[in-house]
N, C-alpha and C positions, 0 to 999 in steps of 0.2 A: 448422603449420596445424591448427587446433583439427577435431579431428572426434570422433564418438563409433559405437561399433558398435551394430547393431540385434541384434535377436534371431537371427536368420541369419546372422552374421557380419559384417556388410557395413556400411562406413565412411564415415559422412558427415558432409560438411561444414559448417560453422554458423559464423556470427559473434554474437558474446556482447559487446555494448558498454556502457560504464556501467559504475554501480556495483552492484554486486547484492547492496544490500539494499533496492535501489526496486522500488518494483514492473515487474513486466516486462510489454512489450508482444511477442509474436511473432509475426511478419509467414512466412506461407506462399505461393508465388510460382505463377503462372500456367503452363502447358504452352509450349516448350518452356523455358521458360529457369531464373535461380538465382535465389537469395538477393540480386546485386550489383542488377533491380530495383526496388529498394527504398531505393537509398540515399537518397534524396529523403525519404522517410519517417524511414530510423533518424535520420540528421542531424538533423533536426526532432526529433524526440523525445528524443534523445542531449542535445539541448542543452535542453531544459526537467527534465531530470534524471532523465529514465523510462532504463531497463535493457531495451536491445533485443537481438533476437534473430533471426537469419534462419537460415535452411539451406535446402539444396541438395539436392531431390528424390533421392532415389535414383536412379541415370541420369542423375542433370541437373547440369548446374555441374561441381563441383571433386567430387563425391561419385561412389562407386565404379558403374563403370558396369556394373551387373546384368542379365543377360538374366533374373532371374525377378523374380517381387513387385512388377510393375510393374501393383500393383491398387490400388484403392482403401482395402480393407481394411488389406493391410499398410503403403499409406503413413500410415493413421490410427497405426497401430502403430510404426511409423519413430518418429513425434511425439510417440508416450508415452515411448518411449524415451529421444529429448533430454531432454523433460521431468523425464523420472524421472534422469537424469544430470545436469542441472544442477539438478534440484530445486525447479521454477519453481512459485508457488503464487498463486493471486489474480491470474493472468495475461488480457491481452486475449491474444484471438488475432484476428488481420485477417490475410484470405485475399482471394488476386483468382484468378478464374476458375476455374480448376482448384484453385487453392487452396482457392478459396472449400468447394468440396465435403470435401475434404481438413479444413477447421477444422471444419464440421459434423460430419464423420462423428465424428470427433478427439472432439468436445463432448459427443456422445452419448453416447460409452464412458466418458468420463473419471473418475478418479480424483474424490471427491468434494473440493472446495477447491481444486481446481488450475484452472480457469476462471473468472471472474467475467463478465468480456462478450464477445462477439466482432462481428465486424462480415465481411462477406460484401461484397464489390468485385465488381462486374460477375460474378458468380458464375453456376457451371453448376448448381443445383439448381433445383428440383427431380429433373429430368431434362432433359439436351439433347436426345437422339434422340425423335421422335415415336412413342409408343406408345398403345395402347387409353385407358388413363386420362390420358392428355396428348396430344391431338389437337396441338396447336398447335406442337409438338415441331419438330424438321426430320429431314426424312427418311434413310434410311442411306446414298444416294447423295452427301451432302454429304461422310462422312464415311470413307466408301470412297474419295473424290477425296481426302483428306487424306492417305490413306495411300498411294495410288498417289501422288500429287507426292511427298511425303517419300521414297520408296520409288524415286522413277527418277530426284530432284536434287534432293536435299533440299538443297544450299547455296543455290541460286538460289527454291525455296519459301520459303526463313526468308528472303532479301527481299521476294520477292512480298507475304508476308504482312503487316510493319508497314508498308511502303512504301503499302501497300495500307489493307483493312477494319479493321484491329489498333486504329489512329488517328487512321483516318476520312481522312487524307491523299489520299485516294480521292475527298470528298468537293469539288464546286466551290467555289473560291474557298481553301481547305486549304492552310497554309502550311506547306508538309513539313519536319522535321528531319532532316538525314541525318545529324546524332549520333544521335536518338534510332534509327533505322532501324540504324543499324550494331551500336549497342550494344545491338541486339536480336539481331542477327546473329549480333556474337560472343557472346553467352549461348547462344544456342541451339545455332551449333557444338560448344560444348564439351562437350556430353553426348553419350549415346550415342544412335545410330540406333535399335538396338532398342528401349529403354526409351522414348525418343519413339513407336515406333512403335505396342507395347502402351500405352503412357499415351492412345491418342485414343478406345480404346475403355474404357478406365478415366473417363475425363469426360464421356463422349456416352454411356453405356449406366449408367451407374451408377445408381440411382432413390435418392434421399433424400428421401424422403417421411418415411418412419418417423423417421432422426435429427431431421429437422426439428421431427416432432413431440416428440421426446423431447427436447429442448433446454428447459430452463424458464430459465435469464439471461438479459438482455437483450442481442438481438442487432440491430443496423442493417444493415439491405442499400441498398449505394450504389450504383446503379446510373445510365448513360449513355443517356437515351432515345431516340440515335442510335447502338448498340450494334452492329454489324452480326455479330459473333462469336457474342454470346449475346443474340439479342432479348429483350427485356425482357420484353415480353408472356407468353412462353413459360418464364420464370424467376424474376427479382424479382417479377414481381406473383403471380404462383401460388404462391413458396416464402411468403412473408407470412403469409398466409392459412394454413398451416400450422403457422407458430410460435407457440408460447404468449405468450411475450414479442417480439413482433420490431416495427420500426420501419422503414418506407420511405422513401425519399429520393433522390428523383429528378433528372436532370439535362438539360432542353433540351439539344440539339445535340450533347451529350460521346459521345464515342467508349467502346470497352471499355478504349483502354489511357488511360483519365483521369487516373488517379493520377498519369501521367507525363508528361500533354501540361500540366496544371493543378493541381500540384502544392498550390498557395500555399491555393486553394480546396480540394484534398482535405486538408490538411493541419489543415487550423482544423474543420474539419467531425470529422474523425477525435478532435482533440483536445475537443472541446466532449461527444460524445458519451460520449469516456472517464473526463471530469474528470463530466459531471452524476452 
């Protein structure tokens, strides 16, 4: 099982497909779940001849499950480290939700040459939680109830959740998948409690303002303008407006977890951005 250690110690896991001397795309996965996500993505891209790349948060998926560094900072750092272990250079990075935060912060720091564009999925920046300078935020009670349900059944929360707002299944008329519901489930079982539990105040309190600003590639935020996780309002449209370079791109009726209810359309959309 391919893994690589961080600067801590600590062992995580990735998938590396292709050929690697194409260039590479790496995909960063949302709160709780892995790398596996994504397959809908790497397949896609795997077969047009790009070199992908997923892992597994620290705490999350097949990767070691940590009770510390379940912060923003070091998972930007986690990232340098694959990077700097497989040696990815001219890389997209596409992040969804907690990812999304996770590939900005990443962008900002980076090595110079080792990003080209990234792209942001239903992402949590600017900031989730409502603070002074982001009125429009959601309040700490949302987020306090995240941690109480994980905290007293977290197995029947991780259904509540895709079953639920995650894919808008929620919504009238919503034709539920209970593959895609399960195989959110099992992702999310397989980490640990703790590091899900520190990870909600790592996505909801983090402020990316500043990387935002400091990002100069070109970066597309795709966002669901039926979102219920990460209202739009409160993130795509306010992170935009922050980046030097960034492009928005909006979706009628799509939920947060879009990439995986509408795959065929986030697919073409992904690739159009990365080939212009």
């Amino acid at each position: 099982m391919p893994t690589t250690l961080t600067a801590d110690g600590v062992g995580l896991f990735y998938k590396d497909w292709g050929p690697k001397d194409a260039r590479p795309i790496m995909f960063h996965h949302g709160w709780p779940l892995s790398a596996d996500d994504w397959d809908s993505q790497l397949l896609f891209f795997l077969s047009r001849g790009y070199r992908v790349i997923a892992h597994d948060r620290r705490g999350h998926g097949r990767s070691e499950q940590t009770d510390t560094g379940n912060d923003m900072d070091t998972y930007a750092a986690d990232v340098a480290a694959i990077v700097r272990a497989l040696d990815l250079r001219d890389a997209v990075h596409v992040g969804h939700s907690t990812g999304g935060g996770e590939v900005i912060r990443y962008a900002a720091r980076s090595e110079p040459g080792r990003v080209s564009k990234a792209v942001l999925i239903g992402a949590v920046p600017p900031i989730m939680l409502k603070t002074p300078r982001y009125p429009g935020g959601l309040p700490m009670e949302v987020f306090d109830g995240f941690r109480e349900a994980l905290a007293r059944d977290r197995a029947q929360f991780f259904l509540d959740v895709p079953a639920g707002p995650f894919y808008g299944f929620n919504r009238e008329g919503a034709k539920a998948s209970e593959g895609l519901i399960r195989n959110w489930w099992r992702q999310g079982m397989m980490g640990g409690a703790k590091a899900h539990y520190d990870c909600i105040a790592a996505f909801s309190e983090t402020d990316f303002t500043d990387d935002l600003k400091a990002v100069s590639v070109p970066v597309l935020l795709m966002h669901g303008e039926d979102d219920q996780v990460v209202p739009i309002d409160a993130s795509a449209r306010k992170a935009v407006e922050l980046l030097p370079n960034g492009t928005l791109k909006t979706y009628p009726g799509l939920s947060h977890g879009m990439f995986a209810t509408h795959p065929d359309l986030i697919n073409a959309d992904l690739l159009a951005f990365i080939e212009e």
